[in-house]
mmCIF file of the N, C-alpha and C atoms, coordinates in Angstrom:
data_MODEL
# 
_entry.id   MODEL 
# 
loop_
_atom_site.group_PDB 
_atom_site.id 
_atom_site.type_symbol 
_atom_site.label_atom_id 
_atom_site.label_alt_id 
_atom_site.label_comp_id 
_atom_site.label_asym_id 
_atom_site.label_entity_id 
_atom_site.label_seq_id 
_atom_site.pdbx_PDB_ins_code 
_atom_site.Cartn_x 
_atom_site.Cartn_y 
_atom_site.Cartn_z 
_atom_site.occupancy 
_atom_site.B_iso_or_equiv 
_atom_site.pdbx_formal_charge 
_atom_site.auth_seq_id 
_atom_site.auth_comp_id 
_atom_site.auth_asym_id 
_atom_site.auth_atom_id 
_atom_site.pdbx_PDB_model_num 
ATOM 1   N N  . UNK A 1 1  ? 204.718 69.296 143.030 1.00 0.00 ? 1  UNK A N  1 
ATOM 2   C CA . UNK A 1 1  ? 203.539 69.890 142.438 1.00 0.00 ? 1  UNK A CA 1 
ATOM 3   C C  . UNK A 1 1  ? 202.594 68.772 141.990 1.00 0.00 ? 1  UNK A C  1 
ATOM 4   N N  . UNK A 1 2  ? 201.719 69.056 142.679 1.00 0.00 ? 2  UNK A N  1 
ATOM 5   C CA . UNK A 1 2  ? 200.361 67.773 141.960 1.00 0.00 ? 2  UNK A CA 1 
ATOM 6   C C  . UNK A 1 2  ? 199.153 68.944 141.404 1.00 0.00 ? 2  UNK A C  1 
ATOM 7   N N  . UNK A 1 3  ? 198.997 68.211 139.940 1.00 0.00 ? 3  UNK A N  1 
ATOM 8   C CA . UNK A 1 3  ? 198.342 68.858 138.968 1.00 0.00 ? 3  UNK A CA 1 
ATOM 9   C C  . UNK A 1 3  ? 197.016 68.053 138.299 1.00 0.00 ? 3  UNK A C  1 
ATOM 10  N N  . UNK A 1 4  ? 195.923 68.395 137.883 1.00 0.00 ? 4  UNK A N  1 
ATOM 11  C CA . UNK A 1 4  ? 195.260 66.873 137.646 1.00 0.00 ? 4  UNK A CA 1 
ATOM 12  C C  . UNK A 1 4  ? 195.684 67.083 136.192 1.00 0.00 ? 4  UNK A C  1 
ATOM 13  N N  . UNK A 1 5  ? 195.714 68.143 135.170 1.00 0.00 ? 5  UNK A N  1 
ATOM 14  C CA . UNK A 1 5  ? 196.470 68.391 134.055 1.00 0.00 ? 5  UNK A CA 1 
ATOM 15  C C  . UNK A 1 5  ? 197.698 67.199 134.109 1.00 0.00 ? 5  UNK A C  1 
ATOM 16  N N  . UNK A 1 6  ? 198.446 67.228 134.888 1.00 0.00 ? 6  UNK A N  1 
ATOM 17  C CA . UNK A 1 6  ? 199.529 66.133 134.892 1.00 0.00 ? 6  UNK A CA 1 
ATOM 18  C C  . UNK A 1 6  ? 199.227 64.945 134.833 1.00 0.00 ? 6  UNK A C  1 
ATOM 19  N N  . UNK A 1 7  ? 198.094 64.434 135.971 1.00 0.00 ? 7  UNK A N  1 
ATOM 20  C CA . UNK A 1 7  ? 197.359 63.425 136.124 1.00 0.00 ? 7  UNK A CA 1 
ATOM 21  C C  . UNK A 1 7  ? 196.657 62.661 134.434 1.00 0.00 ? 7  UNK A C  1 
ATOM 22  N N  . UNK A 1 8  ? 196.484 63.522 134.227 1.00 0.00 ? 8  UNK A N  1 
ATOM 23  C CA . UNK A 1 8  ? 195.985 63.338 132.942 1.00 0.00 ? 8  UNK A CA 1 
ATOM 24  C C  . UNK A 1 8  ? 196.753 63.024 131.884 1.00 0.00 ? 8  UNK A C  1 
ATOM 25  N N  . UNK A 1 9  ? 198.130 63.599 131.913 1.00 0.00 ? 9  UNK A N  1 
ATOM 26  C CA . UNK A 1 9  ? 198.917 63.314 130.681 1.00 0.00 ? 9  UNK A CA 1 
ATOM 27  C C  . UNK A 1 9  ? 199.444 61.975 131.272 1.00 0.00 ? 9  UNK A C  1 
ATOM 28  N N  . UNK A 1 10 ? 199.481 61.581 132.354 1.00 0.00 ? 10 UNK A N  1 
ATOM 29  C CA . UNK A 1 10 ? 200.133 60.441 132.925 1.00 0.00 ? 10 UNK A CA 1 
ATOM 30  C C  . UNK A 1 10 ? 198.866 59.530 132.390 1.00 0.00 ? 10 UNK A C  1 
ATOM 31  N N  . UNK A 1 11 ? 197.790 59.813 132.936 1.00 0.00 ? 11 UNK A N  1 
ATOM 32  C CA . UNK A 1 11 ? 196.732 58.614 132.355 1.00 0.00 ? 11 UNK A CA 1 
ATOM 33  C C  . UNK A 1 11 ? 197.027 58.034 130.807 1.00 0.00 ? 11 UNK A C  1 
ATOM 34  N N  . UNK A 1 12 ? 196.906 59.047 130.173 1.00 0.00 ? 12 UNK A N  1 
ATOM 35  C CA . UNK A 1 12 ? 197.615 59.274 128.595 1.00 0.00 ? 12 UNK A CA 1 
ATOM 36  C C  . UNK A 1 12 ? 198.320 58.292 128.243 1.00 0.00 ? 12 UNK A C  1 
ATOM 37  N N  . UNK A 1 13 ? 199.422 58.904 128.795 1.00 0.00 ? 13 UNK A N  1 
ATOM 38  C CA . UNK A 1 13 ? 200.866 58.267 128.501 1.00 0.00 ? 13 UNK A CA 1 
ATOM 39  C C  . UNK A 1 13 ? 200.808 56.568 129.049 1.00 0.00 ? 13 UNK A C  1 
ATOM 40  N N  . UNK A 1 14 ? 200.186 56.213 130.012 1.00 0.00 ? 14 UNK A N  1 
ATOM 41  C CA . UNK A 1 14 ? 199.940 54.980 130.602 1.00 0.00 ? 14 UNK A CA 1 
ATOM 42  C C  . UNK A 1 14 ? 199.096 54.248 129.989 1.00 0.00 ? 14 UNK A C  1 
ATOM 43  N N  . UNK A 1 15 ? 198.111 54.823 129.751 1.00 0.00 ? 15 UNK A N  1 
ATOM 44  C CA . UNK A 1 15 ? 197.012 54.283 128.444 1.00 0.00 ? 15 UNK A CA 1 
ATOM 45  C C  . UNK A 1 15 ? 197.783 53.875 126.970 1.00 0.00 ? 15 UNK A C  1 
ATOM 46  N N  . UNK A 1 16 ? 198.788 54.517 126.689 1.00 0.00 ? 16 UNK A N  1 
ATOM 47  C CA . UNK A 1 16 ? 199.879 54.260 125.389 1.00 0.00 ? 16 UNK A CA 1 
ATOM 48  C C  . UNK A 1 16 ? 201.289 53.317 125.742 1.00 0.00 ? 16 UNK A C  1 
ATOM 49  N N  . UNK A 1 17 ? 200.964 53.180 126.954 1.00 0.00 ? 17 UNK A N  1 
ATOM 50  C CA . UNK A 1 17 ? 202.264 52.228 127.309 1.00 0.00 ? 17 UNK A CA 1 
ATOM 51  C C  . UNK A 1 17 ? 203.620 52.839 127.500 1.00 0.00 ? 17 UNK A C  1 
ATOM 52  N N  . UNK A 1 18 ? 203.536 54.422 127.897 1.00 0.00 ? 18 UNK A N  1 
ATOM 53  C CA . UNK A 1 18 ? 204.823 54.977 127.890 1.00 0.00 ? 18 UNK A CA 1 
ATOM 54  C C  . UNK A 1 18 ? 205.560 55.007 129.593 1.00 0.00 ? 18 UNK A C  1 
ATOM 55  N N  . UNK A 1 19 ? 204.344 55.216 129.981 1.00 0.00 ? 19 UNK A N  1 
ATOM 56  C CA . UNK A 1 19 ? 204.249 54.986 131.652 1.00 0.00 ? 19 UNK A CA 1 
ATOM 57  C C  . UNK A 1 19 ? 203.559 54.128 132.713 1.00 0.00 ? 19 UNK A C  1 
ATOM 58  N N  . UNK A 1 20 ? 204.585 53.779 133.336 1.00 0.00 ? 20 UNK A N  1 
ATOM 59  C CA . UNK A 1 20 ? 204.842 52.437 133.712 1.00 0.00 ? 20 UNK A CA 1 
ATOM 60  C C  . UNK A 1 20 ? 204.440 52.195 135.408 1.00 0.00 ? 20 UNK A C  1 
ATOM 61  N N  . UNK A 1 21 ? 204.332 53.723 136.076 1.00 0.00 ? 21 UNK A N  1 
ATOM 62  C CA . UNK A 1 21 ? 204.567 53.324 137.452 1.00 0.00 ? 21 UNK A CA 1 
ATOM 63  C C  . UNK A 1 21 ? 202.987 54.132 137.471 1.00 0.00 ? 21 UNK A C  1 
ATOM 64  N N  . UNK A 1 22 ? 202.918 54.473 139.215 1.00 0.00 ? 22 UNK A N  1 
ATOM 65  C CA . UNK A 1 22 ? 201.024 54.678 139.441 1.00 0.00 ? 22 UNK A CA 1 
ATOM 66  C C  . UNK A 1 22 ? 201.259 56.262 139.211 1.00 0.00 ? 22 UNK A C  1 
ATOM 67  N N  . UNK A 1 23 ? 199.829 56.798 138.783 1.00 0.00 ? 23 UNK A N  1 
ATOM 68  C CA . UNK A 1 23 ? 199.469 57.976 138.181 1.00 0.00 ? 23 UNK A CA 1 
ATOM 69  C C  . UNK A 1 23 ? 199.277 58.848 139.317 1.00 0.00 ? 23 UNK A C  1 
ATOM 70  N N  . UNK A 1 24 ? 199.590 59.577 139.611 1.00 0.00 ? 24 UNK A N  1 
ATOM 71  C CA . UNK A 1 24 ? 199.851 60.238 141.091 1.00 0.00 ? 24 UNK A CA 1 
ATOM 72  C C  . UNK A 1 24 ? 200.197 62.099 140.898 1.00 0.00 ? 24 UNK A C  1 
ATOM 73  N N  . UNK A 1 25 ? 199.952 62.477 139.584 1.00 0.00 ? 25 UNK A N  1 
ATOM 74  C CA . UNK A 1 25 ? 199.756 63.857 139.083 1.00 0.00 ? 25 UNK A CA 1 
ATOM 75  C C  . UNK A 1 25 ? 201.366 64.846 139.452 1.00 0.00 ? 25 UNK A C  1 
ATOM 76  N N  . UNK A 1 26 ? 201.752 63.763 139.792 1.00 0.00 ? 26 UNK A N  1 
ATOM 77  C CA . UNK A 1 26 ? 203.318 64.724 139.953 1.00 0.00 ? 26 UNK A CA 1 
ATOM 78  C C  . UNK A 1 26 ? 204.300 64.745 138.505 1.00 0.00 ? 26 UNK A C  1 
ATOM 79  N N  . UNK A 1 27 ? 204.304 65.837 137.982 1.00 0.00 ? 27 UNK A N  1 
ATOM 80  C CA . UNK A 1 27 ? 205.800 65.505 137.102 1.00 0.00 ? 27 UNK A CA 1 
ATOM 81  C C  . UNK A 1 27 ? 206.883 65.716 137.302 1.00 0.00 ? 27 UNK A C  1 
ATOM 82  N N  . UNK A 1 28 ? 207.303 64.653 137.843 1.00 0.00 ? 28 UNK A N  1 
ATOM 83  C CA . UNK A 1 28 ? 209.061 64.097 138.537 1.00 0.00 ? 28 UNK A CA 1 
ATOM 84  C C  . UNK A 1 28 ? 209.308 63.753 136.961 1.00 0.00 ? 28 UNK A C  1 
ATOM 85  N N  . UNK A 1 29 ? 210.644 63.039 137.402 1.00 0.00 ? 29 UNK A N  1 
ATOM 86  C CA . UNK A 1 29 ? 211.314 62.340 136.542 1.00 0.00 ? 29 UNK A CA 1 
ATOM 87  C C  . UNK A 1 29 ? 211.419 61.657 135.642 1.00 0.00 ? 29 UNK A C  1 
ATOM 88  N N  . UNK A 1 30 ? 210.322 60.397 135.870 1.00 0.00 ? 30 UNK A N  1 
ATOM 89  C CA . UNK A 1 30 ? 209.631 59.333 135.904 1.00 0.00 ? 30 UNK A CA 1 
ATOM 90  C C  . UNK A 1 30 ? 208.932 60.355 134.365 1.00 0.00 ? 30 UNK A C  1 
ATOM 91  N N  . UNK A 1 31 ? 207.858 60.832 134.461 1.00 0.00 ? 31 UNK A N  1 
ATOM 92  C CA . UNK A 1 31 ? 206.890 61.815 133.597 1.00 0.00 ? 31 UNK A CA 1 
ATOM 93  C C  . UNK A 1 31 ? 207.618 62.636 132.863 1.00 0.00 ? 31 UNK A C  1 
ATOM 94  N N  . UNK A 1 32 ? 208.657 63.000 133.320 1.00 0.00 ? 32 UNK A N  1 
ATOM 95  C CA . UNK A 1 32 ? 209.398 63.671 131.919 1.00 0.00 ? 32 UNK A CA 1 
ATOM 96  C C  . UNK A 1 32 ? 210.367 62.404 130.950 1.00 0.00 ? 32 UNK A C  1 
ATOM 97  N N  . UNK A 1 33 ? 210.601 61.025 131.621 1.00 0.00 ? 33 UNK A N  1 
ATOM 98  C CA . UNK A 1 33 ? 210.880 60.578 130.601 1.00 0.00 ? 33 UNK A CA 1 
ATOM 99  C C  . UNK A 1 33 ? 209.753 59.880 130.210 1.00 0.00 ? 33 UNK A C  1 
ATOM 100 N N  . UNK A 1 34 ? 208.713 59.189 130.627 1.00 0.00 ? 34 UNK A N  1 
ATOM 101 C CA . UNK A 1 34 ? 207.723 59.367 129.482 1.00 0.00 ? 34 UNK A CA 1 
ATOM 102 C C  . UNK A 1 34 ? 207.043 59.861 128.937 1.00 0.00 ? 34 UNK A C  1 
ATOM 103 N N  . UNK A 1 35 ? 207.485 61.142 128.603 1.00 0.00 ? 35 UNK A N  1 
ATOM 104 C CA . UNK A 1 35 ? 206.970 62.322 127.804 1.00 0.00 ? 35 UNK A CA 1 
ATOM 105 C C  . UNK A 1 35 ? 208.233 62.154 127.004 1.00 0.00 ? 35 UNK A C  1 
ATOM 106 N N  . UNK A 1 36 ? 209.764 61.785 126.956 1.00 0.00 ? 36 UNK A N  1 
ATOM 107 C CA . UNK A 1 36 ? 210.370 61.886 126.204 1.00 0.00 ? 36 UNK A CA 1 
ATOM 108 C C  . UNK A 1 36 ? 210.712 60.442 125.210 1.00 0.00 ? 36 UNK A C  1 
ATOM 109 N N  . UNK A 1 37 ? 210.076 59.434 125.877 1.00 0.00 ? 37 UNK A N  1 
ATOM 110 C CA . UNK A 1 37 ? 210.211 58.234 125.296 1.00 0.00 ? 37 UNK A CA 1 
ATOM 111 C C  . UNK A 1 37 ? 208.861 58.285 124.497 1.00 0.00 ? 37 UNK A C  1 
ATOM 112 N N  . UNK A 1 38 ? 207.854 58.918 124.443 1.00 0.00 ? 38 UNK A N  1 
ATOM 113 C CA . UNK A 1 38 ? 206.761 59.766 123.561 1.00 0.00 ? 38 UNK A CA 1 
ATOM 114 C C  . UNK A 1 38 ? 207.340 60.071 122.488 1.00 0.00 ? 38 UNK A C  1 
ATOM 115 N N  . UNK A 1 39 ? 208.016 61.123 122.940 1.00 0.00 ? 39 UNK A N  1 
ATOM 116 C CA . UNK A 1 39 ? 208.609 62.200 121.796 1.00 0.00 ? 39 UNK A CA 1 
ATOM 117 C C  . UNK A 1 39 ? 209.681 61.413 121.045 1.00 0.00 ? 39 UNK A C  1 
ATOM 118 N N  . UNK A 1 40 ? 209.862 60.336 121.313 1.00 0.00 ? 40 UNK A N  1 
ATOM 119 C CA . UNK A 1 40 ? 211.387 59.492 121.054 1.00 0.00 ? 40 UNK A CA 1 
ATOM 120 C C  . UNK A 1 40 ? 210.411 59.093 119.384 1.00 0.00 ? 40 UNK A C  1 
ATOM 121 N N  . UNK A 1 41 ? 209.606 58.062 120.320 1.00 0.00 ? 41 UNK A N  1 
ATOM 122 C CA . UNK A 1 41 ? 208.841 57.351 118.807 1.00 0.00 ? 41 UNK A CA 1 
ATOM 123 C C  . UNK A 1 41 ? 208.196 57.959 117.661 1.00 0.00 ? 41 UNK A C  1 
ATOM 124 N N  . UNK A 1 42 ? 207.182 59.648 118.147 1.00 0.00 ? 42 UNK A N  1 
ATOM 125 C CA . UNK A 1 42 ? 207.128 59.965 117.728 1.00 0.00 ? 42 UNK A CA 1 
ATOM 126 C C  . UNK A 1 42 ? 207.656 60.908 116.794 1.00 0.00 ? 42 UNK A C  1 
ATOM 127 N N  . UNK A 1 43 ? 209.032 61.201 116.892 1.00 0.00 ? 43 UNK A N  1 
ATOM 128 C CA . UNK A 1 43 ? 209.857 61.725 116.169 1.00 0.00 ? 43 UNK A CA 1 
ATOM 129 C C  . UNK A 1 43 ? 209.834 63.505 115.852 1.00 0.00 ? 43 UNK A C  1 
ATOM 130 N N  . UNK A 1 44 ? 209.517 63.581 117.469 1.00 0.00 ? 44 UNK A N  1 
ATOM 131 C CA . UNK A 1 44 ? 209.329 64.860 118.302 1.00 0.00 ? 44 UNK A CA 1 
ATOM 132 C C  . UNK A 1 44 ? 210.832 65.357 118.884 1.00 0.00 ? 44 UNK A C  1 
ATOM 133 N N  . UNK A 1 45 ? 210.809 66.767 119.051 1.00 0.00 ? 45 UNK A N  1 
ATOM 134 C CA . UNK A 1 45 ? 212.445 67.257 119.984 1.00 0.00 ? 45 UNK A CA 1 
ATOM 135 C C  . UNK A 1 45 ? 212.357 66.474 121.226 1.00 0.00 ? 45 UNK A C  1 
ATOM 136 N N  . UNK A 1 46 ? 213.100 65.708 121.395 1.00 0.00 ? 46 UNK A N  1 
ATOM 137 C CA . UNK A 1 46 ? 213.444 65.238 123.319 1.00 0.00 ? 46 UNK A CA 1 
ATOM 138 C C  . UNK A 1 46 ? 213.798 66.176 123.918 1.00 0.00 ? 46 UNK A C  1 
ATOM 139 N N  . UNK A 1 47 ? 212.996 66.913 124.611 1.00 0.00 ? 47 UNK A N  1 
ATOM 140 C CA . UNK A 1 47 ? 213.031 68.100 125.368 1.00 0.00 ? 47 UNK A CA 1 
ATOM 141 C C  . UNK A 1 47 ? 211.914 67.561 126.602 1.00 0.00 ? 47 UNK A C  1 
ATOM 142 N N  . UNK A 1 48 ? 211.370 66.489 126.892 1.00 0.00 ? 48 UNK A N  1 
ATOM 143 C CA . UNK A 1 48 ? 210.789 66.327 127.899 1.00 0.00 ? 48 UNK A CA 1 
ATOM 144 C C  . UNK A 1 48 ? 209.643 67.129 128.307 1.00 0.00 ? 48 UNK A C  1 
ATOM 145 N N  . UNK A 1 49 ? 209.364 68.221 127.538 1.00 0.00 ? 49 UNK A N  1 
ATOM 146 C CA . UNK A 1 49 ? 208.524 69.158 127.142 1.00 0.00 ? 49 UNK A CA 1 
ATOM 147 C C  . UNK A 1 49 ? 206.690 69.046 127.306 1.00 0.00 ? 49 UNK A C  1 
ATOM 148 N N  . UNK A 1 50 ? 205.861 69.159 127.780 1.00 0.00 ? 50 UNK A N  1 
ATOM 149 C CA . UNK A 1 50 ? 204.766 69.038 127.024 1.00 0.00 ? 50 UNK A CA 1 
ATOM 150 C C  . UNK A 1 50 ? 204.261 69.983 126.450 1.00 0.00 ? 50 UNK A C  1 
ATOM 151 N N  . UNK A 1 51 ? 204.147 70.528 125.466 1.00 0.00 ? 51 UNK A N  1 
ATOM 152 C CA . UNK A 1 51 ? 204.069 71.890 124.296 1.00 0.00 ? 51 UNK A CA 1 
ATOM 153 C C  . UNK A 1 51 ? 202.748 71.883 123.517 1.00 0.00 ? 51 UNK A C  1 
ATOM 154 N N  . UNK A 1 52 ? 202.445 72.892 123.070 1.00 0.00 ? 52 UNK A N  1 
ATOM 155 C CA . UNK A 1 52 ? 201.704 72.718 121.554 1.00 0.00 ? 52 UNK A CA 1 
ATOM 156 C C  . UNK A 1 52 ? 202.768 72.726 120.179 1.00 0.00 ? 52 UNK A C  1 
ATOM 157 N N  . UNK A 1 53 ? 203.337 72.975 120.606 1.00 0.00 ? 53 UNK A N  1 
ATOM 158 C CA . UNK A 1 53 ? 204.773 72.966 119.039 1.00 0.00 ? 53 UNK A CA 1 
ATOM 159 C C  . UNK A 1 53 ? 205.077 71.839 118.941 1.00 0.00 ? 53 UNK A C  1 
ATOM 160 N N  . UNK A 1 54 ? 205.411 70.791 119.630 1.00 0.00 ? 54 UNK A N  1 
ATOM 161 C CA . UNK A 1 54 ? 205.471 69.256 119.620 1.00 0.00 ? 54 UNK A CA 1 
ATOM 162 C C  . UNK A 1 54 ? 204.862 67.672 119.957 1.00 0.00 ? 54 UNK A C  1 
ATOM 163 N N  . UNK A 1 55 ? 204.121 68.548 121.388 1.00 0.00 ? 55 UNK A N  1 
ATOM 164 C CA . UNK A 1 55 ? 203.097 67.471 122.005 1.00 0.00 ? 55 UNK A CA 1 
ATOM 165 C C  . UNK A 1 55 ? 201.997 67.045 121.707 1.00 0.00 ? 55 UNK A C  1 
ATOM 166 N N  . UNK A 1 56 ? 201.712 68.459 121.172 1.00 0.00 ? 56 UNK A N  1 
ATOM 167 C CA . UNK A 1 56 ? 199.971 68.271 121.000 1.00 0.00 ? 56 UNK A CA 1 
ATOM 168 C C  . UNK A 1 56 ? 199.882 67.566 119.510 1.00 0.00 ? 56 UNK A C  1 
ATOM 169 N N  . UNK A 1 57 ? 200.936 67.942 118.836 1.00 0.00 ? 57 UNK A N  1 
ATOM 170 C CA . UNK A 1 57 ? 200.759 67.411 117.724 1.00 0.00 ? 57 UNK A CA 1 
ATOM 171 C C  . UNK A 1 57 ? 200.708 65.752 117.119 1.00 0.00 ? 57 UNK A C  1 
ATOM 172 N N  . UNK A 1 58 ? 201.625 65.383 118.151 1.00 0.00 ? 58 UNK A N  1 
ATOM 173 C CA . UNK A 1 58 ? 201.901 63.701 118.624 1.00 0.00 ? 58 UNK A CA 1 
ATOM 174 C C  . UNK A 1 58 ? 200.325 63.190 118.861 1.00 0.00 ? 58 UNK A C  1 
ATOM 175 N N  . UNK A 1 59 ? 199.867 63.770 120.075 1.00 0.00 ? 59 UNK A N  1 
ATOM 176 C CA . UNK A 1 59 ? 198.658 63.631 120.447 1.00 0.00 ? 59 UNK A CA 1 
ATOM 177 C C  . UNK A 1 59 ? 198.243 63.376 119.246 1.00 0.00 ? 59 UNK A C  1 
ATOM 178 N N  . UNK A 1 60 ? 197.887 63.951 118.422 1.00 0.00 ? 60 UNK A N  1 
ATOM 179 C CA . UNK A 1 60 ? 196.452 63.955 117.443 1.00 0.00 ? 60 UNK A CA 1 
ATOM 180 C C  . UNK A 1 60 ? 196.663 63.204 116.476 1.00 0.00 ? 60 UNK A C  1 
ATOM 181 N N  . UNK A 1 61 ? 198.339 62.410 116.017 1.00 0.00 ? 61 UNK A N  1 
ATOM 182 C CA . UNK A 1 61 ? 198.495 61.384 115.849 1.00 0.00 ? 61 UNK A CA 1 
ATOM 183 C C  . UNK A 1 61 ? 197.991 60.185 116.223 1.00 0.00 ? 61 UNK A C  1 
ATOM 184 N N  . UNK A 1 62 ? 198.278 60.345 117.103 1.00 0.00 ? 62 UNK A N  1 
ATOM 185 C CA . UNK A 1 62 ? 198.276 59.087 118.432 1.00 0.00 ? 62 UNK A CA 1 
ATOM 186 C C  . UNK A 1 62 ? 196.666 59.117 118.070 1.00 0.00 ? 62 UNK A C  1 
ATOM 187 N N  . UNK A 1 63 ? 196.004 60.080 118.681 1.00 0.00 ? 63 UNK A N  1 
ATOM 188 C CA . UNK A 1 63 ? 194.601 59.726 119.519 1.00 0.00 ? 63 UNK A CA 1 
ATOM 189 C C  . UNK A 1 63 ? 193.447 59.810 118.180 1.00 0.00 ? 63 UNK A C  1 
ATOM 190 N N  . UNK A 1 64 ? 193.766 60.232 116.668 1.00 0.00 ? 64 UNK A N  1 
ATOM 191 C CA . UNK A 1 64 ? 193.251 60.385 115.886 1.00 0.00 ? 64 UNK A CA 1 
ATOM 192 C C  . UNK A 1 64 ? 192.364 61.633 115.905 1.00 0.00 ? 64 UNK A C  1 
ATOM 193 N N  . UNK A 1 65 ? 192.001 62.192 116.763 1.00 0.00 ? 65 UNK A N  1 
ATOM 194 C CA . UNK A 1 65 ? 191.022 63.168 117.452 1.00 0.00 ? 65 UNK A CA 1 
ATOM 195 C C  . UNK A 1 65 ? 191.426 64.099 118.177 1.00 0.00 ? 65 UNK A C  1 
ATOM 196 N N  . UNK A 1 66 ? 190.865 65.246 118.279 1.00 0.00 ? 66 UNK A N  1 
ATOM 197 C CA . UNK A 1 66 ? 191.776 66.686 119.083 1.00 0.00 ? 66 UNK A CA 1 
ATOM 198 C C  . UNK A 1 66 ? 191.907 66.531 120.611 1.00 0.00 ? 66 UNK A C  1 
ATOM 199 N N  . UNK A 1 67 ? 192.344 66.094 121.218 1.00 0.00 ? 67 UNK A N  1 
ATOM 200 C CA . UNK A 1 67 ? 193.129 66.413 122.252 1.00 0.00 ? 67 UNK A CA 1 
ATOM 201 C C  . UNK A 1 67 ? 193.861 66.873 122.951 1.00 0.00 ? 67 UNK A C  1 
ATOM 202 N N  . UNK A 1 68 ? 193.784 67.763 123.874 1.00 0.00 ? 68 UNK A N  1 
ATOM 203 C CA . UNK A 1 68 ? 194.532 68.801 124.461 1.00 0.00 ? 68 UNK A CA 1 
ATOM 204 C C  . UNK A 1 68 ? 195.053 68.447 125.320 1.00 0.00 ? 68 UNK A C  1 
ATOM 205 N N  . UNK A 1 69 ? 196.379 68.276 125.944 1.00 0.00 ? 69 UNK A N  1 
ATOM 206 C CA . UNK A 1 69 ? 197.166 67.977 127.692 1.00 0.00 ? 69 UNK A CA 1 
ATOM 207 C C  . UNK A 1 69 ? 197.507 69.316 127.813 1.00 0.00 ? 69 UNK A C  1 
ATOM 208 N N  . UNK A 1 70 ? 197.096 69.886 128.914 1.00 0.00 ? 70 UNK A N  1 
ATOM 209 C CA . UNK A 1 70 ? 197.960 71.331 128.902 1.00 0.00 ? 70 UNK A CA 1 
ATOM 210 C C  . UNK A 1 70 ? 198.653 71.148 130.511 1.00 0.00 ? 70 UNK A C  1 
ATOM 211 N N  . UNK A 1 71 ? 199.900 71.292 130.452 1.00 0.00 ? 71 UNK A N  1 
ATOM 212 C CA . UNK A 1 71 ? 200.421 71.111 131.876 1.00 0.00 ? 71 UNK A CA 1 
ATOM 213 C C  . UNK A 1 71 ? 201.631 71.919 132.120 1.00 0.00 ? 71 UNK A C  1 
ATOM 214 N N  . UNK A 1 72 ? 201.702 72.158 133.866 1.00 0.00 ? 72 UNK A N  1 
ATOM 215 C CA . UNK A 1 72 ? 202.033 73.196 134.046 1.00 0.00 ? 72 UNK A CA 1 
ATOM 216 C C  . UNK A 1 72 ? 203.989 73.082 134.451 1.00 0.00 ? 72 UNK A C  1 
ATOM 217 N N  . UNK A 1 73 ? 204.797 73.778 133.968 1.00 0.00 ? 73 UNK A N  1 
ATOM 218 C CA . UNK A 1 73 ? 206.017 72.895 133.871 1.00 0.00 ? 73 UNK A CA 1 
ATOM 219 C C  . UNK A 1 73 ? 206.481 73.051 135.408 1.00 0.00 ? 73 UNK A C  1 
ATOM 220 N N  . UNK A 1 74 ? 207.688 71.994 135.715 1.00 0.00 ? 74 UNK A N  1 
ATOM 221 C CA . UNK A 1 74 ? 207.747 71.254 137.117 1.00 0.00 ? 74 UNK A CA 1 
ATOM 222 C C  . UNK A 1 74 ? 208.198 72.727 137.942 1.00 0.00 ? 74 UNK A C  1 
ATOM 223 N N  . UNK A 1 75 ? 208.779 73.622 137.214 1.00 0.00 ? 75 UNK A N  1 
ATOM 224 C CA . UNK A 1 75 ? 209.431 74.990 137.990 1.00 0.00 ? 75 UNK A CA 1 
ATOM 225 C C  . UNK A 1 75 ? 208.807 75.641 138.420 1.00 0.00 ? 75 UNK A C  1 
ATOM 226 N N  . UNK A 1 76 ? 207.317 75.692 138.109 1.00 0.00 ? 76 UNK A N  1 
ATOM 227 C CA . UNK A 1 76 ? 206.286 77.006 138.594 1.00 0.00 ? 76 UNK A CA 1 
ATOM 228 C C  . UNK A 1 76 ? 206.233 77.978 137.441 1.00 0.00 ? 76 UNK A C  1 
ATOM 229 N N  . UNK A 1 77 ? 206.761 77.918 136.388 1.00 0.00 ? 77 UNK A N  1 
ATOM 230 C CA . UNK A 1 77 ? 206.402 78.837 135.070 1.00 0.00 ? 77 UNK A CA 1 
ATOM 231 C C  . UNK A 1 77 ? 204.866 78.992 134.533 1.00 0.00 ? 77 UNK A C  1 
ATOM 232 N N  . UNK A 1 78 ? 204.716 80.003 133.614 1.00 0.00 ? 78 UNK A N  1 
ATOM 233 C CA . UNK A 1 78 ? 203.360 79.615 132.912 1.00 0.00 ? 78 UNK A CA 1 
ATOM 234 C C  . UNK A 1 78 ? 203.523 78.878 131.600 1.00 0.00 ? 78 UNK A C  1 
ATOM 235 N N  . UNK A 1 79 ? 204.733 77.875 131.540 1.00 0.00 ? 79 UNK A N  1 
ATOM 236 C CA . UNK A 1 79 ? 204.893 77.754 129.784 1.00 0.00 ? 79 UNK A CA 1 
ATOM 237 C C  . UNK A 1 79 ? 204.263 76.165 129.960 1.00 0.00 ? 79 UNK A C  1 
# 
């Protein structure tokens, strides 16, 4: 699945130093652990998750400012 939503949290996450390899909008493996090495520091559930119950909230830590990632999970769900 290539998403630019994904693309985006990868830019994110790469821009913060969580992700390491090229931004390519897929969330493999790679993107769920830096979404969980995210959630590691920020002292979020490691659920690999990108949420509003945990993610977004990191975010607005992080970015000081409202920021939204909304992405679509790797199974084809709407969560």
């Amino acid at each position: 699945m290539r998403d630019d939503a994904v693309r985006g949290l990868q830019q994110f996450l790469k821009a913060k130093g969580f992700f390491k390899v090229k931004v390519d909008g897929v969330f493999d493996l790679k993107t769920r652990a830096a979404v969980k090495n995210t959630q590691r520091k920020y002292q979020q559930e490691l659920n690999g998750i990108v949420d509003t119950a945990d993610f977004v909230p990191m975010i607005y830590r992080v970015n000081g400012e409202n920021y939204v990632v909304r992405v679509s999970c790797p199974c084809g769900c709407a969560s």
